[in-house]
Backbone bond lengths (Angstrom), bond angles and torsions (degrees), N, CA, C in turn:
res aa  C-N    CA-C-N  psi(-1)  N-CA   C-N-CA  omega(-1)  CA-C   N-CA-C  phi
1 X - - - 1.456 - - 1.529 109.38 -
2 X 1.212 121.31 109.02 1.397 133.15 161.40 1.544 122.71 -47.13
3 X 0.916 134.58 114.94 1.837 154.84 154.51 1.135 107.65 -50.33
4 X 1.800 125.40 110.44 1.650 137.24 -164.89 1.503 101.90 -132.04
5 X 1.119 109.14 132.32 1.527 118.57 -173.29 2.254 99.27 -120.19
6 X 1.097 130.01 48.31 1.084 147.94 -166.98 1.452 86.60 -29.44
7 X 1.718 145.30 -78.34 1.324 148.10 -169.26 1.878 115.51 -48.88
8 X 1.062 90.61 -5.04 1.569 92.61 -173.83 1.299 118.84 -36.70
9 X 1.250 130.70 -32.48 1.443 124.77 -176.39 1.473 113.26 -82.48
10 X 1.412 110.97 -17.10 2.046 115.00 148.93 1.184 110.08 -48.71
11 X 1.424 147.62 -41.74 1.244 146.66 -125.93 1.957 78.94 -97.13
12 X 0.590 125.11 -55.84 1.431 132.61 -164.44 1.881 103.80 -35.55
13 X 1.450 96.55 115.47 1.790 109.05 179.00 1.593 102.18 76.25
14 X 1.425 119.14 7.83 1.488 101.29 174.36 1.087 108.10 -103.24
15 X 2.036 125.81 161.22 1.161 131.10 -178.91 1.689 127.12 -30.52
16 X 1.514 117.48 151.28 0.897 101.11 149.86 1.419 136.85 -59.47
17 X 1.447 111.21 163.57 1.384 109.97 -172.96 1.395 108.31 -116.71
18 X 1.106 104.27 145.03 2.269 107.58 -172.70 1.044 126.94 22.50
19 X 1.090 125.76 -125.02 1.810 118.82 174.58 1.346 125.89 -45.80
20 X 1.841 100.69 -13.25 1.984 93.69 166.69 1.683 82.81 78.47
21 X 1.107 153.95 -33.74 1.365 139.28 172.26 1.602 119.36 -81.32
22 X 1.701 100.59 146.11 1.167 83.70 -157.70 1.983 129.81 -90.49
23 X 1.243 69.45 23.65 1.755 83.04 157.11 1.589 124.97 -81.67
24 X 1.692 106.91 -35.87 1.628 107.13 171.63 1.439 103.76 -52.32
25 X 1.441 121.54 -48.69 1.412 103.70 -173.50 1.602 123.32 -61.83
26 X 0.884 131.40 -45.00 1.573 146.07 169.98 1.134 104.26 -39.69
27 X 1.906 124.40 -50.36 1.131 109.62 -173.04 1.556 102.55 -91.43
28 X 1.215 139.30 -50.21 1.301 135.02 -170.91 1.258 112.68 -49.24
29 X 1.551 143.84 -41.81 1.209 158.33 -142.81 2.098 96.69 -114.28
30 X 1.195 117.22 -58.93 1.299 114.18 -169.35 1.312 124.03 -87.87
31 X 1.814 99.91 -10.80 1.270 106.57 -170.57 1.797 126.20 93.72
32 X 1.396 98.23 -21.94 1.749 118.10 171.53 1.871 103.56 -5.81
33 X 1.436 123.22 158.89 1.377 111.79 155.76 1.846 98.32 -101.58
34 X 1.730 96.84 -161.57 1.681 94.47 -179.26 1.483 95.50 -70.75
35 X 1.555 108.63 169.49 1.668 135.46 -162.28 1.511 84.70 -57.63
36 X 1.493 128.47 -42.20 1.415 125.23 -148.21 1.862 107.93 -67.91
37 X 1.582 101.46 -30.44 1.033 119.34 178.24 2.026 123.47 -70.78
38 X 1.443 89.22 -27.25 1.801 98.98 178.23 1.792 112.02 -74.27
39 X 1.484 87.66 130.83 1.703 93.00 150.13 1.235 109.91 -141.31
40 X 1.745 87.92 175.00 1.446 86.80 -165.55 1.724 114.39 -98.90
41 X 1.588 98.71 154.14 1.740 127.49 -178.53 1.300 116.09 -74.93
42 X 1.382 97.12 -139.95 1.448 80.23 178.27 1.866 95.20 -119.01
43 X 1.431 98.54 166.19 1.727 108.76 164.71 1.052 118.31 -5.59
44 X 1.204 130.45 157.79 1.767 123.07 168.28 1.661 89.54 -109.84
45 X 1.597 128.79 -47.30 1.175 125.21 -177.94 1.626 110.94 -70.15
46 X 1.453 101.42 128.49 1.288 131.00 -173.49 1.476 128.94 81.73
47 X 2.088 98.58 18.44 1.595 102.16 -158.81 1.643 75.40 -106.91
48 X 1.391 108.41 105.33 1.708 97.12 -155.58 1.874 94.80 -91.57
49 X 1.338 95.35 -16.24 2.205 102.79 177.41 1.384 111.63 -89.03
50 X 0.942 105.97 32.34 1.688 112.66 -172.91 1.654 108.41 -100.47
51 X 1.654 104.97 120.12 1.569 109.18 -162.66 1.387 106.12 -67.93
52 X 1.283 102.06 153.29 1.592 128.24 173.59 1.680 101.76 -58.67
53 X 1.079 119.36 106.70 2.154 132.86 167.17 1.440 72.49 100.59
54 X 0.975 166.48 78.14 1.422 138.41 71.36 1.380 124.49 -38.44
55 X 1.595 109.05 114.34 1.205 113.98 172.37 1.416 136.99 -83.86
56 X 1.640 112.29 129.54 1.442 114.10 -145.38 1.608 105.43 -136.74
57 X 1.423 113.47 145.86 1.632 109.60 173.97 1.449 115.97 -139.84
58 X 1.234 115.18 -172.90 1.420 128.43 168.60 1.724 109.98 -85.89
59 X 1.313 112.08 141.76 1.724 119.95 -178.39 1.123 96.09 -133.38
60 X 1.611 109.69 157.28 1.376 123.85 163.26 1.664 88.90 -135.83
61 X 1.451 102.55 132.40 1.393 109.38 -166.59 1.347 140.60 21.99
62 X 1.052 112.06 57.46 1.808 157.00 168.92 1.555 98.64 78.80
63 X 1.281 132.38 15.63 1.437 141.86 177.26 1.499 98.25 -98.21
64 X 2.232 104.65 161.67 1.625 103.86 179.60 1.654 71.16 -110.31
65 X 1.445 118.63 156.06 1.324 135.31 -143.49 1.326 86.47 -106.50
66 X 1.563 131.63 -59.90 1.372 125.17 163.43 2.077 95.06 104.68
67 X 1.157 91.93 31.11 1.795 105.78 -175.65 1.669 97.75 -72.93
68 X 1.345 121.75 152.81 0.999 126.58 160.52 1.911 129.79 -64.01
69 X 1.319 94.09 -32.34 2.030 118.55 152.15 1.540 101.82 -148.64
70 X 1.549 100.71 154.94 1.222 126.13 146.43 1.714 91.31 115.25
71 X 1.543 116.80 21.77 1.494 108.41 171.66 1.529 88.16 -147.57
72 X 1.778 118.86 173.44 1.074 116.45 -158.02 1.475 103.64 -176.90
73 X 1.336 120.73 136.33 1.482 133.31 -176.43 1.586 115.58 -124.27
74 X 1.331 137.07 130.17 1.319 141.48 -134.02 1.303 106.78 -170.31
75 X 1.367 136.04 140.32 1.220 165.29 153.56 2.016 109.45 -67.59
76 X 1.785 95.88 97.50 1.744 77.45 173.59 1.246 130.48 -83.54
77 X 1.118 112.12 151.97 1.494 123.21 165.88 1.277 134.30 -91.62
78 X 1.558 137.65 -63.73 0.806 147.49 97.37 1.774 130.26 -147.26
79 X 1.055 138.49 -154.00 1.446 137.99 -165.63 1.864 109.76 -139.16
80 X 1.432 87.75 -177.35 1.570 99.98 -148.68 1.424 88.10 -146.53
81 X 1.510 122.02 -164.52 1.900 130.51 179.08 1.488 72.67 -86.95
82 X 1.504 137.42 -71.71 1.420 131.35 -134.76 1.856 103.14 -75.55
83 X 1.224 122.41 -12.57 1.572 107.92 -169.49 1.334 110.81 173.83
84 X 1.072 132.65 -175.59 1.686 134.12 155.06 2.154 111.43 -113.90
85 X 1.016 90.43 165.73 1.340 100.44 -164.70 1.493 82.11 -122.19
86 X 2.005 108.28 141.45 1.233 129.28 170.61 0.837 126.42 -141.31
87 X 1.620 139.74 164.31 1.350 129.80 172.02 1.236 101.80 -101.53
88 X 1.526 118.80 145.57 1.777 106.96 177.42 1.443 121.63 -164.66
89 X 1.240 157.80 174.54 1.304 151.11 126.65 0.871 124.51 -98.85
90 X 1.633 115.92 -176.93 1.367 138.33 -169.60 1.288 113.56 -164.06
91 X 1.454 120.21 145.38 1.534 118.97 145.31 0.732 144.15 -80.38
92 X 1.234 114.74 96.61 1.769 123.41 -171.70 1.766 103.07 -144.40
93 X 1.504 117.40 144.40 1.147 127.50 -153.14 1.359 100.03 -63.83
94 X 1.344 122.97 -39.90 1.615 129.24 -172.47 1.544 122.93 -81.13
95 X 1.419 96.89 -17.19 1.936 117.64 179.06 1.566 99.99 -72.67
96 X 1.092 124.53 161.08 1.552 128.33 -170.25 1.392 111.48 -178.55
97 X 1.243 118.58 3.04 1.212 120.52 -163.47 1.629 113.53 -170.68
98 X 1.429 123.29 133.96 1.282 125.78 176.85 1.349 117.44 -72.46
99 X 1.612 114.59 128.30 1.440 111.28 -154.13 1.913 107.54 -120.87
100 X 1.086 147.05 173.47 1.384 145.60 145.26 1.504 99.60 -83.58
101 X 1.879 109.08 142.85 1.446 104.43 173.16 1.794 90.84 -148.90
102 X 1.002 118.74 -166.17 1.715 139.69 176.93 1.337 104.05 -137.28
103 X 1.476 98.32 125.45 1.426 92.67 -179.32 2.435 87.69 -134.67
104 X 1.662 60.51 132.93 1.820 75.24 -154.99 2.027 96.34 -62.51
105 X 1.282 107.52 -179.18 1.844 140.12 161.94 1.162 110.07 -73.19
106 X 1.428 138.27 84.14 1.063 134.26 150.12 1.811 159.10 -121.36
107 X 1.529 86.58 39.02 1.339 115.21 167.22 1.393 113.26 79.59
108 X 1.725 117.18 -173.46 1.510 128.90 154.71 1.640 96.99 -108.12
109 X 1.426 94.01 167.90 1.641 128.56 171.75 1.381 100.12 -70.00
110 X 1.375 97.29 -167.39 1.726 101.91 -171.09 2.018 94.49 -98.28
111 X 1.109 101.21 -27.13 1.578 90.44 158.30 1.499 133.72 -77.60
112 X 1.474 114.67 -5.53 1.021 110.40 -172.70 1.061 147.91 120.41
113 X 1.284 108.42 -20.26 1.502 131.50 -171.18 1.577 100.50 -95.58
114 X 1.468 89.83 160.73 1.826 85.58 176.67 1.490 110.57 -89.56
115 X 1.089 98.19 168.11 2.018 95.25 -179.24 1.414 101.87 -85.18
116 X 1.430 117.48 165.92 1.231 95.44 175.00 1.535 155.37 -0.12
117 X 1.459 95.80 81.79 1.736 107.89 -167.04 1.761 110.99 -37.92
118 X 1.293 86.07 -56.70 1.389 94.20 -149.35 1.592 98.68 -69.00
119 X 1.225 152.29 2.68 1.535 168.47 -132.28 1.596 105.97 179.78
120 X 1.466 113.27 19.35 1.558 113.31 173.43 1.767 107.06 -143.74
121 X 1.005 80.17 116.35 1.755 95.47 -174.57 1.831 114.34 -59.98
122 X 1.192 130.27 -31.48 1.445 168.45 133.00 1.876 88.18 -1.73
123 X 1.232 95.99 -63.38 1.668 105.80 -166.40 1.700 125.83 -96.28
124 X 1.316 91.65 13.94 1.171 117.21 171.67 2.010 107.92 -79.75
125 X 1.359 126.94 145.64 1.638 140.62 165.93 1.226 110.98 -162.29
126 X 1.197 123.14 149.08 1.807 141.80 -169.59 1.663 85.75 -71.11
127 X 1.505 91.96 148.20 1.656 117.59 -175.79 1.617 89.64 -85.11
128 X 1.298 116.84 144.63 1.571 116.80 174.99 1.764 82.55 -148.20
């Protein structure tokens, strides 16, 4: 079962929400359970019917990794050839506010991994 945040395009320039990480938003807004509870859906790239505030993250073997960086939880919007567009936060001293961004296609390494998860659209799948 997919996590839908239908108002999502309100969220845009408003406060952060709870922990300011961007998992509070996913869960406060979509309803998400804790990280321990998520697995992962399917792809977000090429899931081209995939509703607007569906809440979506990065996995490493169908788990959200729960890293301090390099994983990431997001509100979709939708996508393009170059990326998908999301609404989202973060904690960071200068962030203050839930924003829309694009976070481009940018593959795995030659091992495999994606490049920068959390800044790679590639490594993005619906929270189930």
């Amino acid at each position: 079962m997919a996590y839908v945040y239908t108002l999502v395009d309100e969220l845009e320039d408003s406060p952060l929400l709870g922990s300011h990480q961007c998992v509070a938003l996913v869960q406060i807004k979509a309803g998400a359970p804790h990280t321990s509870a998520w697995r992962e859906g399917a792809s977000v790239r090429g899931s081209l019917t995939l509703a607007r505030g569906t809440a979506i993250a990065t996995f490493v073997d169908g788990k959200y990794p729960s890293h301090a960086h390099g994983n990431h939880a997001a509100l979709y919007l939708s996508q393009s050839a170059a990326g998908i567009a999301v609404m989202d936060q973060w904690n960071k001293k200068n962030k203050t506010h839930v924003s829309q961004r694009m976070i481009p296609f940018r593959g795995k390494d030659k091992k495999g991994h994606y490049l920068t998860p959390s800044d790679n659209a590639d490594a993005f799948s619906v929270i189930e």
